[in-house]
C-alpha positions in Angstrom: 182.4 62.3 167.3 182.0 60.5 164.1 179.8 59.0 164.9 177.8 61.4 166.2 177.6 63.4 162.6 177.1 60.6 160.3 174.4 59.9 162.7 173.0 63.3 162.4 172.9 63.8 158.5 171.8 60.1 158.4 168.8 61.5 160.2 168.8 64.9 158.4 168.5 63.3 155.4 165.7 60.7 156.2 163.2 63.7 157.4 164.1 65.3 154.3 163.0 61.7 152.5 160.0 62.2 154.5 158.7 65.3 154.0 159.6 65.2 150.4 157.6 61.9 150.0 154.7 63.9 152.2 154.6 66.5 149.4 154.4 64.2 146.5 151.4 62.6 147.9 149.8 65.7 149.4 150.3 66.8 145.3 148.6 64.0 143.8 145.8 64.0 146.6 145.1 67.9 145.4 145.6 66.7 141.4 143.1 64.1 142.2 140.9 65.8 143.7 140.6 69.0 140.7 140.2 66.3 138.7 137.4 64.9 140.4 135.6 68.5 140.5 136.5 69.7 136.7 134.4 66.8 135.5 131.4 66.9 138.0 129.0 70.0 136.9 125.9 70.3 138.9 122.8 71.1 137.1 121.2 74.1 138.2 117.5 73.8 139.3 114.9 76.4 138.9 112.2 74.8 140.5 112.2 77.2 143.3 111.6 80.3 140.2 108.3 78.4 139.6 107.5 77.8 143.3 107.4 81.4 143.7 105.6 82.6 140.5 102.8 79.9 142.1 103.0 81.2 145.7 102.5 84.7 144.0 99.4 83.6 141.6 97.8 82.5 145.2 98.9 85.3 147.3 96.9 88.1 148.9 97.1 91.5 149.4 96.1 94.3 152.2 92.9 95.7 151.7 94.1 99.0 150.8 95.9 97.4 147.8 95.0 96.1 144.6 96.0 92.3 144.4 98.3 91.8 141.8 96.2 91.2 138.2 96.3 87.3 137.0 97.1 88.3 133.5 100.6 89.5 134.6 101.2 86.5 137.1 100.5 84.3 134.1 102.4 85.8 131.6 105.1 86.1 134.1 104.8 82.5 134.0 105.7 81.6 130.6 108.0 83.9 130.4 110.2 82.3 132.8 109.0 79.0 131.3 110.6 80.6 127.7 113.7 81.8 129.3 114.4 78.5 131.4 113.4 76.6 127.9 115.6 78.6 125.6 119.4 77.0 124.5 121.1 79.7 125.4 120.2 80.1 129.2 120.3 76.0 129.6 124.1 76.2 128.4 125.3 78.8 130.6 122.4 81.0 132.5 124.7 83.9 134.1 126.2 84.8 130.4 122.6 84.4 129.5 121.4 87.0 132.1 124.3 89.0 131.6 123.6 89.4 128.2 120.3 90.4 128.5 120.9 93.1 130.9 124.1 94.5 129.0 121.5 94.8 125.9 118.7 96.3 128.0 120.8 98.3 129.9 122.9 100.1 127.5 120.2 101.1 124.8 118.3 102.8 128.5 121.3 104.2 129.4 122.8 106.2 125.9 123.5 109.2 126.4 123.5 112.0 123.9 126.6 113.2 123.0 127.9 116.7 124.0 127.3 119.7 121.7 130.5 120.2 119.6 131.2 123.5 117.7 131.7 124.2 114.4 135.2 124.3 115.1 135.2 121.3 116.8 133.5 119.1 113.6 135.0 120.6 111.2 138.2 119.5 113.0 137.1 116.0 113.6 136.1 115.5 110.1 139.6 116.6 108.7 140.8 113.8 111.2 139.2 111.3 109.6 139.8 112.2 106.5 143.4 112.0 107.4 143.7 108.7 108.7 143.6 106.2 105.6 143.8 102.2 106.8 146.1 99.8 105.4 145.1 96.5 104.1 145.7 95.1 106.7 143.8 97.4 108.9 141.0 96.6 106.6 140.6 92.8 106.7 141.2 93.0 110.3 138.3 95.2 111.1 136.0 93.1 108.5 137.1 90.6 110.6 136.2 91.9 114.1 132.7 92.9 112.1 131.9 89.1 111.4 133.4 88.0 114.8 130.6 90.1 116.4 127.7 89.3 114.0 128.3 85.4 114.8 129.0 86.4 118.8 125.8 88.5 118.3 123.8 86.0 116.6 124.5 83.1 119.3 123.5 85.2 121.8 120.4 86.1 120.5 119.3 82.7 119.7 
């Protein structure tokens, strides 16, 4: 019977050597592989943008519509040329586009703000008047101020 169980945890522990070594190269396959994939970056291609503005500079329309005017299709054109060409976009072209649209969007899409009574101002003034920042409070929103005017200023160039 002694055998027997020496036999068996002999064998016990060799699986577990097994699978152990099994997951220390199934790790370094994965490590190797991110690896591999963090460094490659594929450049994106807008050759099919242009494809299309020319398909559209040639394209036809039913007789009971007006083909498209070529003054648009052209400037349509260099704008896309200017947009692919500009620093910004080439870097990274969704935070590009995203910041466009959060510009465009949100001046389109202020809305007035609600009537307020007389009540109501003159309580919100006395508010402000109340709260007096620190020094701290201070530098830190001159700060923020800067932080956004340099954010604001790469994004526009």
């Amino acid at each position: 019977m002694k055998r027997s169980s020496k036999e068996r945890r002999k064998r016990k522990k060799e699986a577990f050597s097994q699978r152990l070594e099994q997951a220390k190269t199934d790790a370094l396959r994965a490590k190797a592989a991110i690896g591999k994939k963090k460094g490659k970056r594929k450049p994106i291609s807008f050759s099919g943008f242009s494809e299309t503005l020319d398909e559209l500079s040639s394209f036809r329309v039913a007789k009971n519509k007006r083909p498209p005017k070529k003054a648009s299709v052209v400037q349509e054109k260099e704008r896309l040329a200017a947009v692919v060409s500009h620093p910004v976009f080439q870097v990274n072209p969704l935070k590009a586009v995203q910041n466009h649209l959060r510009h465009t969007l949100a001046s389109a899409s202020q809305e007035p703000e609600p009537t307020r009574t007389r009540a109501q101002q003159q309580q919100q003034q006395k508010k402000k008047k109340k709260k007096k920042l620190t020094d701290a409070e201070k530098r830190q929103q001159r700060y923020r101020k800067k932080m956004e005017k340099q954010a604001s200023m790469c994004m526009d160039t």
